[in-house]
MARTI-680665 format. One record per residue (C-alpha): residue in one letter; x, y negated, z. Coordinates in Angstrom, 1 decimal. Each point is the difference from the previous one (the first is absolute). Last residue first. Layout:
BEGIN
ATOM   resn        X        Y        Z
ATOM      A        X        Y        Z
...
REM end
This chain:
BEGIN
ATOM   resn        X        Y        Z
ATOM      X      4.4      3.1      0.0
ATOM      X      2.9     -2.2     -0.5
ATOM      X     -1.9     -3.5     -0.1
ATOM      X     -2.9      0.8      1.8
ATOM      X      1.5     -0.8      3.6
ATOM      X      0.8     -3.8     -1.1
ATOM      X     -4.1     -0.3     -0.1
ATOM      X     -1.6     -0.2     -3.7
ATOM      X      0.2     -3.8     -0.8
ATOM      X     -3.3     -2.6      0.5
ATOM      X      1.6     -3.5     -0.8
ATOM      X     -0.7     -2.6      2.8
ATOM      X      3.4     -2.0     -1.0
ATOM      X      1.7      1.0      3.5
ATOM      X     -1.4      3.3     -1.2
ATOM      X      1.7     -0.2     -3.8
ATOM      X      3.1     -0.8      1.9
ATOM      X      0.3      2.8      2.4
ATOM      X     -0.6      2.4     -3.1
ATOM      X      2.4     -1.5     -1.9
ATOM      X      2.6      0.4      2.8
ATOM      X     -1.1      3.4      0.7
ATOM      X      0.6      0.6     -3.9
ATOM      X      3.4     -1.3      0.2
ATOM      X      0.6      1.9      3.1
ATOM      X     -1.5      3.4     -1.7
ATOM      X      2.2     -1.0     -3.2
ATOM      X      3.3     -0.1      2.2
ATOM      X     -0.8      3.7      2.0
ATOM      X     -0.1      1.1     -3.0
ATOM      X      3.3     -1.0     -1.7
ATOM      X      1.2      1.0      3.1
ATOM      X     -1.5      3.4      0.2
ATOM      X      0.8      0.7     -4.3
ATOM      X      3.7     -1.5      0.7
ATOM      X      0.4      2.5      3.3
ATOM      X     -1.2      2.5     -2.3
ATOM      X     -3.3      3.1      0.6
ATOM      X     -2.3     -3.0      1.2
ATOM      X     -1.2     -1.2      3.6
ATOM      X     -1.2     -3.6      0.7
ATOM      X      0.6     -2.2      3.3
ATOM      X     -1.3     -3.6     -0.2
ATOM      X      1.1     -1.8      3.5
ATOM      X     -1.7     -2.9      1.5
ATOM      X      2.2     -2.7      1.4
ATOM      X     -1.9     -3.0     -1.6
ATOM      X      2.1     -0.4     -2.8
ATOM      X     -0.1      4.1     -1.2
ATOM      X      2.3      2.4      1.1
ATOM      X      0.4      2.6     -2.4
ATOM      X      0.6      3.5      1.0
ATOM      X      0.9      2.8     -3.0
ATOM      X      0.0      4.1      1.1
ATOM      X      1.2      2.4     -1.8
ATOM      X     -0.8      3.9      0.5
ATOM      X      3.1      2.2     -0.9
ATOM      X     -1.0      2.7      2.6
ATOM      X      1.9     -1.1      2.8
ATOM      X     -1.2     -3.7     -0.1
ATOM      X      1.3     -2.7     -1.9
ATOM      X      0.1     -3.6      0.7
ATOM      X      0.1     -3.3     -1.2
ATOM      X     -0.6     -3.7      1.7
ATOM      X     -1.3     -3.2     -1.5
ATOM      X      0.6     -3.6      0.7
ATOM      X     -0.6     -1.8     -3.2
ATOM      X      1.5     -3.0     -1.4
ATOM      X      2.9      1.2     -2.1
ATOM      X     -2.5      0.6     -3.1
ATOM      X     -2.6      3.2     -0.5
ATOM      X      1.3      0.6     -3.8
ATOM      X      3.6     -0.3      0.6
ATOM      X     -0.3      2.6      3.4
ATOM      X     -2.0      2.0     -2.4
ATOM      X      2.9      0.0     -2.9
ATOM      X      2.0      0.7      3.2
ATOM      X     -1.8      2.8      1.4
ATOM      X      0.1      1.3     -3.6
ATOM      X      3.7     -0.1     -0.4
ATOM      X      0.7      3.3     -2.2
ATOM      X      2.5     -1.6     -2.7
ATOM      X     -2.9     -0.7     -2.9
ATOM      X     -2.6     -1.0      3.0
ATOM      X      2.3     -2.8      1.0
ATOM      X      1.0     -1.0     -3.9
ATOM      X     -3.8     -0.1     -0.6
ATOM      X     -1.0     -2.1      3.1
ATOM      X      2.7     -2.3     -1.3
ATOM      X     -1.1     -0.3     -3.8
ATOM      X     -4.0     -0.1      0.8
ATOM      X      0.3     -3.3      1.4
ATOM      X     -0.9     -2.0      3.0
ATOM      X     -0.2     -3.6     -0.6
ATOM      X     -3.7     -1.1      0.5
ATOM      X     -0.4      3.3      3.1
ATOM      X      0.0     -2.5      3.3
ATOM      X     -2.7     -1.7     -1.4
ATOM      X     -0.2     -3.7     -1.8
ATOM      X     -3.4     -1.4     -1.3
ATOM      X     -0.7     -0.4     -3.2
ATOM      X     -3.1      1.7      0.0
ATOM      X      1.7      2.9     -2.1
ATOM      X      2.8      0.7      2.7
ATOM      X     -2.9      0.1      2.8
ATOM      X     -2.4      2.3     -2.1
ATOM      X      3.0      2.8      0.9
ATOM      X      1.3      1.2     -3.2
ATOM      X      3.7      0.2      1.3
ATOM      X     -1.5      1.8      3.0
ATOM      X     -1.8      2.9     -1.9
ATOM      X      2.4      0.5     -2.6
ATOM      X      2.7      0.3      2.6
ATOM      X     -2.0      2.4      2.4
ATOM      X     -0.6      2.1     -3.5
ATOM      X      3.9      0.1     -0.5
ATOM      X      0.8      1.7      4.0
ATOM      X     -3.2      1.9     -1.1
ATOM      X      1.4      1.4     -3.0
ATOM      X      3.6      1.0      2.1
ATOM      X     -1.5      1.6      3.3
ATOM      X     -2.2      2.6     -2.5
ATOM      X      2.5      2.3      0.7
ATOM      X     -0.6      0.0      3.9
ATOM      X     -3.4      1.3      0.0
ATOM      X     -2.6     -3.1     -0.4
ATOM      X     -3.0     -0.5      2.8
ATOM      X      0.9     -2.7      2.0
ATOM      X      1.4     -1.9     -3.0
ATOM      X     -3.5      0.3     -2.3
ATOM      X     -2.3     -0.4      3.2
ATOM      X      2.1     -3.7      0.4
ATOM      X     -0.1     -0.2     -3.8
ATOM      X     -3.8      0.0      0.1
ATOM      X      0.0     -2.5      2.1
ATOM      X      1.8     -2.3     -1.5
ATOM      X     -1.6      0.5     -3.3
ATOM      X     -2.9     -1.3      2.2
ATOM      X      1.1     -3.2      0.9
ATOM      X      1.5     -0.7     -3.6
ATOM      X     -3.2      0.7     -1.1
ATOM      X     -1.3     -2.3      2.5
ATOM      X      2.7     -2.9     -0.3
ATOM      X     -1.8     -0.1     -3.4
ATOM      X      1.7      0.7     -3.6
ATOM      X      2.2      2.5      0.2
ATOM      X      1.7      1.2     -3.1
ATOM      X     -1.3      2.8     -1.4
ATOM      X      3.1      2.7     -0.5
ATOM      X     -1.2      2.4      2.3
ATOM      X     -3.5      0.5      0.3
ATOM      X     -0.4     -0.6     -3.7
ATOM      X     -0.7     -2.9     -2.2
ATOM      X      2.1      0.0     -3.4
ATOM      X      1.0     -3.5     -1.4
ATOM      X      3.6      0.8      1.0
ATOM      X      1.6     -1.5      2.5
ATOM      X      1.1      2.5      2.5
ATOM      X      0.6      2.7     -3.0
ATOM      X      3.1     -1.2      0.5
ATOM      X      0.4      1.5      3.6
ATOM      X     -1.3      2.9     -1.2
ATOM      X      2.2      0.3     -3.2
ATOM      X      3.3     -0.8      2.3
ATOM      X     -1.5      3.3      2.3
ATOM      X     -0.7      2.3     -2.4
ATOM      X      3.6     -0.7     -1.2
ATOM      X      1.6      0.4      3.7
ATOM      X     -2.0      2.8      0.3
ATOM      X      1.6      1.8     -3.4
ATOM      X     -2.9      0.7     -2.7
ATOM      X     -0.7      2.6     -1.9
ATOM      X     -3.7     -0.2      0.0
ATOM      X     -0.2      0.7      3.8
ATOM      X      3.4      0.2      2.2
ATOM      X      3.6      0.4     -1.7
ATOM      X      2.5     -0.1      2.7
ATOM      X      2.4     -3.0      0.3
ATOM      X     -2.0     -1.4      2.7
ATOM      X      0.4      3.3      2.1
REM end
């Protein structure tokens, strides 16, 4: 499929490199703006959550890439301040998803920290279950183990936002609007 001629002409993998590119260009869109507020950022979140959730299994690849342009621009790495994603490049998730490894170019992007569990039913269903700190579990459904895991990871990074912004007296939706 990446060498396959899509829209204009052009290969995915070359659609792709101009996307990514097109990162820092002077052109404001949806997509390639950078983030400027932990809020945007906060909300790009969530709409990738419903984005994951919600994609067939083809598009496993673009948002396996998208979750990397999300977390490498988090406000955090602009700030100054160190995150977990500073050092994680493009090269290694693109060599995983170039030989078929998406759980691992998911298991790259979520870190060795986690405790999750996978499972799929009789019907192909896949089901992701983080455990988060405190003991709670985030459990998320896609069509991909990758897409239900990488899910499953920005609903616990969201929680934890969420948890945050109340211990700071922030009004947030509730945790059960997230993937409605």
């Amino acid at each position: 499929m990446a060498g396959q001629a899509g829209l204009c002409g052009l290969t995915v993998r070359a659609a792709w490199g101009l996307w990514r590119l097109s990162i820092n260009s002077t052109v404001a869109s949806p997509l390639t703006h950078l983030v400027c507020s932990k809020e945007v950022w906060t909300a790009r979140l969530q709409d990738f959550l419903h984005d994951c959730a919600a994609s067939a299994p083809s598009q496993e690849h673009d948002r396996i890439r998208e979750a990397w342009l999300l977390f490498v621009h988090e406000p955090g790495l602009r700030d100054g301040q160190a995150t977990r994603w500073a050092d994680l490049n493009s090269s290694g998730i693109e060599a995983m998803l170039a030989c078929g490894a998406a759980e691992s170019a998911v298991l790259a992007l979520i870190g060795p920290d986690d405790t999750f569990m996978l499972s799929r039913g009789v019907n192909g269903t896949c089901l992701a279950t983080l455990v988060m700190p405190d003991g709670s579990e985030e459990m998320i459904e896609a069509a991909t183990l990758s897409l239900a895991l990488l899910a499953a990871y920005v609903s616990k990074l969201l929680t934890g936002i969420e948890r945050r912004n109340q211990e700071k007296g922030v009004v947030a939706l509730p945790s059960g609007a997230r993937l409605h």
